[in-house]
C-alpha positions in Angstrom: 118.0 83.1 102.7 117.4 84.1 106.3 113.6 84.1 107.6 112.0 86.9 109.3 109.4 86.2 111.5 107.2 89.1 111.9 104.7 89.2 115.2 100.9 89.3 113.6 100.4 92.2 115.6 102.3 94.9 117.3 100.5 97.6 120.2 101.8 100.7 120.0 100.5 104.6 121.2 100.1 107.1 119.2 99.1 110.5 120.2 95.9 112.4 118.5 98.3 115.3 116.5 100.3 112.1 114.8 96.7 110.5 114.0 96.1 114.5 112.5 99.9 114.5 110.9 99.0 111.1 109.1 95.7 111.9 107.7 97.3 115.2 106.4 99.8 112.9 105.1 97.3 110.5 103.3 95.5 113.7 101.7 98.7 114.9 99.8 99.6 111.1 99.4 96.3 111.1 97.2 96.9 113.8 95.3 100.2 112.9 94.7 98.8 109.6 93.2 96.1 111.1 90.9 98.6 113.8 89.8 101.2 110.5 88.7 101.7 110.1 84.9 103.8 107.1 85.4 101.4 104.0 86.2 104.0 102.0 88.6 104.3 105.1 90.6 101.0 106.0 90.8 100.1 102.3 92.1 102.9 102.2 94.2 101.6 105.8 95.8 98.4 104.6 95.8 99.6 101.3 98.0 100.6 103.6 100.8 97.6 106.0 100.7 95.9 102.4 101.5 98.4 101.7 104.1 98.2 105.1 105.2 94.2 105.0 105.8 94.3 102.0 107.1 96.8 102.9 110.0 94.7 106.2 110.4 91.4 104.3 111.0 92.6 101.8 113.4 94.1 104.6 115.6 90.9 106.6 115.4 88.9 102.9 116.4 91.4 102.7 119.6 90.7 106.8 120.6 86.9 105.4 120.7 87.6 102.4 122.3 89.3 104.2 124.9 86.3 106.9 125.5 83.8 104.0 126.1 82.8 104.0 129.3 83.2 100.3 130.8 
């Protein structure tokens, strides 16, 4: 078995409409989870939505970042 080293942390841009595109994405993510009958689906859909969020909020915390005056 081959390892994969994986940097801690990658920088990457990402404009406000994909930040937009993503939370849209995260809504029907949700509802797509709550909606589940199956439970390994719903926890699997549920996984993302987390992912999802979490990805959403660190973009929004960088826009902020970069409106602070220095």
């Amino acid at each position: 078995m081959q390892a994969i080293i994986v940097p801690k942390s990658a920088v990457f841009e990402i404009s406000p409409i994909e930040v937009l595109a993503l939370k849209k994405l995260a809504l029907v993510n949700g509802a797509l989870a709550q909606s589940l009958t199956s439970e390994s689906a719903r926890r699997e859909q549920t996984a993302l939505l987390r992912v999802l969020m979490d990805v959403t909020a660190r973009a929004d915390l960088a826009t902020q970042a970069k409106k602070v005056p220095t």
